[in-house]
N, C-alpha and C positions, 0 to 999 in steps of 0.2 A: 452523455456525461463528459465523454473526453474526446475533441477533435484537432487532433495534428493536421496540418498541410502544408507540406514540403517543407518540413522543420530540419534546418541544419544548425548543428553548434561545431565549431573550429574552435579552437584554443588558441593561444601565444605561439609560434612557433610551424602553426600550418596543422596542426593535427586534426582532423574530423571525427571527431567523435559521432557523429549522427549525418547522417548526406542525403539530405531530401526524400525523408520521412513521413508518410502519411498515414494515418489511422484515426478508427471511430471506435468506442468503446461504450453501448448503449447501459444507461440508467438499470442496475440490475443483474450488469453480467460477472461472470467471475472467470477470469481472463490468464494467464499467464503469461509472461514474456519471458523468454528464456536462448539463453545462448552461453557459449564461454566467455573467460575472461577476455577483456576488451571485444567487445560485442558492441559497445554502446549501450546496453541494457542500463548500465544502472547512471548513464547520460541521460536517458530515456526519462528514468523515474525521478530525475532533479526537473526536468523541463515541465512532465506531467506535474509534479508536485511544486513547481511555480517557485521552487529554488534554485534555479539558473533558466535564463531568456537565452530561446536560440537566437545563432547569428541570423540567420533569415527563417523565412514560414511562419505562420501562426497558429498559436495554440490556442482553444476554445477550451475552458474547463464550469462546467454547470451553466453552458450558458454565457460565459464570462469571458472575453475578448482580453487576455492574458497581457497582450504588449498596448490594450488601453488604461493600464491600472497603475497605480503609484507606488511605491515602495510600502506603503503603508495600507490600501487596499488589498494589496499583495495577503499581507501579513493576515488580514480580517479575511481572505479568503479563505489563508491556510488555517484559519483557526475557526473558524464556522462548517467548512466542507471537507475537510482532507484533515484524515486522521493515517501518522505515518506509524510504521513498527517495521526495528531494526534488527538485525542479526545480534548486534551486541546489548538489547535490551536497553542503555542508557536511563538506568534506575541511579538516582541520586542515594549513594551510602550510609545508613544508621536514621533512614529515613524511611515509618511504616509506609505499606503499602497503597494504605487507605490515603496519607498526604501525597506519594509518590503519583497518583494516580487524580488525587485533588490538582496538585500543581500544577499537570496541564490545563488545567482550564484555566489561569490565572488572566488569558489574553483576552478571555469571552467580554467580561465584565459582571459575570457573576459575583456574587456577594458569596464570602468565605463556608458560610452553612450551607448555603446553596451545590457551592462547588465538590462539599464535603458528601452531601448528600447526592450527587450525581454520582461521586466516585464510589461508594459503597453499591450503589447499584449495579455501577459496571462488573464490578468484580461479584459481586454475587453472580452476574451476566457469565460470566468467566468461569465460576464456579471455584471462586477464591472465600464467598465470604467467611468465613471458616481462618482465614487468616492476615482480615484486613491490618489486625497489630504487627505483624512481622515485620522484620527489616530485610533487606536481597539478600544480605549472607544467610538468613535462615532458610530461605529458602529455597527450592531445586530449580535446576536449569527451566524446565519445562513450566514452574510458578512461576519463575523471574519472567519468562515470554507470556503467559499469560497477565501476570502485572503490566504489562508490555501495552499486549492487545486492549487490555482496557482502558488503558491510559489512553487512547486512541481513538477510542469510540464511546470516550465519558461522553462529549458534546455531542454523540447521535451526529456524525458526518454523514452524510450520504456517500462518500468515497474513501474507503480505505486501501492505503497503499502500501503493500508488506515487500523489506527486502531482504531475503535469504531467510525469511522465517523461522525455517527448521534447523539456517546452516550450524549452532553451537548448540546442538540436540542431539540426546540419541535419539533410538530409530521410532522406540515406544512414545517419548516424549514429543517429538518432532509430528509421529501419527496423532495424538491427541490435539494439537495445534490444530493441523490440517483439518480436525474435523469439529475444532469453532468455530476457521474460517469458513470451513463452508453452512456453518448453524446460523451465522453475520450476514451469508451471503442469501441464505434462504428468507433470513425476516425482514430482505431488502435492500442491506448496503450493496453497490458497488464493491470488489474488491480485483485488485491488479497484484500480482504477487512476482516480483523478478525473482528469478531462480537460473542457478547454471546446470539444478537435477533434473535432467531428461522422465527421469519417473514421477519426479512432482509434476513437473510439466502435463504427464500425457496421461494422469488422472483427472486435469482438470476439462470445463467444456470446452475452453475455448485454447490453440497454443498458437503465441506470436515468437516464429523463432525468427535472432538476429545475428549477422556475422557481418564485421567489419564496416558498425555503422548506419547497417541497411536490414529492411524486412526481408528477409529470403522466403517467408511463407509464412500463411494465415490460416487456421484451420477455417476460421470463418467466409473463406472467401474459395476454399476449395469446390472442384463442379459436383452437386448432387447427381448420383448415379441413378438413374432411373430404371424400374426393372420394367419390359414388357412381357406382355402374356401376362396370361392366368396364374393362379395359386399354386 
């Protein structure tokens, strides 16, 4: 699903945010990347998510040769395969849930009933339907992120990319979360979650930790310990 190779991003002024980075992310897995602030981590999830090109390396996303695509391919990617969900929710105000969650799909070319009809699914998916009429101020931290996730995964992306999911959660709210993503992650999406919680991190299967830029370690790439002898 996701192949970096010696992916670096620099900024204005010399900064590296990312310094020849490589990873693979297979069709299925649920992944986390996790480090502290200026880690690169959430450089990471603009490059994975095809909203910033690194300065060098190449990204592969579904397939898709990332620095062969147009501004506009771009855009059809992100809107057929990559469903994002932010820390800050970014729900449009005094707008129900059911259009809030319709809305994203406006890039698909779905027709308005069409679109409407996706979104009521997701949030039933979600386990909202119960209050597709709401607007965000009626509802709690931990609905507004579920409006969130659905909005996300109306279009059925194969890749969903979460950052800081839980960080504007309590701890109840924030556990409920966790255990869509992994209900998403079971009937098949993709999911990559950046986080700076050590304990998010090391429930999930897989942890990519990063410090200044660079993969410091991969669970996935750790040496399996073999036992000998008998039972």
């Amino acid at each position: 699903m996701i192949a970096l190779t010696g992916v670096s991003r620099t900024y204005p002024g010399g900064v590296a945010a990312l310094r020849e980075v490589s990873l693979r992310i297979g069709h299925g897995e649920l992944v986390a990347i996790a480090g502290p602030s200026g880690s690169g981590k959430s450089t990471m999830l603009n490059v994975i998510g095809t909203l910033d090109r690194p300065t060098t390396g190449s990204v592969h996303i579904d397939g898709h040769d990332v620095s062969a695509l147009t501004d506009n391919q771009l855009s059809a990617l992100r809107a057929t395969t990559i469903g994002f969900v932010f820390q800050s929710f970014h729900l449009a105000p005094r707008v129900p849930a059911l259009d809030n969650v319709a809305d994203g799909l406006v890039y698909t070319g779905m027709s308005r009933s069409e679109r409407r009809r996706r979104a009521a699914e997701a949030l039933e998916r979600v386990g909202l339907g119960h209050r597709m009429d709401h607007e965000p101020h009626e509802l709690s931290g931990g609905e507004r992120q579920r409006v969130a996730i659905a909005r996300a995964v109306a279009g059925d992306p194969p890749l969903l990319l979460a950052d800081e999911p839980t960080g504007a959660l309590d701890s109840v709210s924030g556990a409920g979360v966790m255990e869509l993503l992994r209900e998403l992650n079971a009937a098949g999406t993709t999911i990559v979650i950046i986080t700076h919680d050590r304990e998010i991190a090391d429930r999930l299967p897989r942890q990519v930790r990063m410090r200044d830029g660079e993969i410091v370690s991969d669970s996935a790439q750790e040496p399996v310990r073999l036992w000998k002898g008998g039972a």
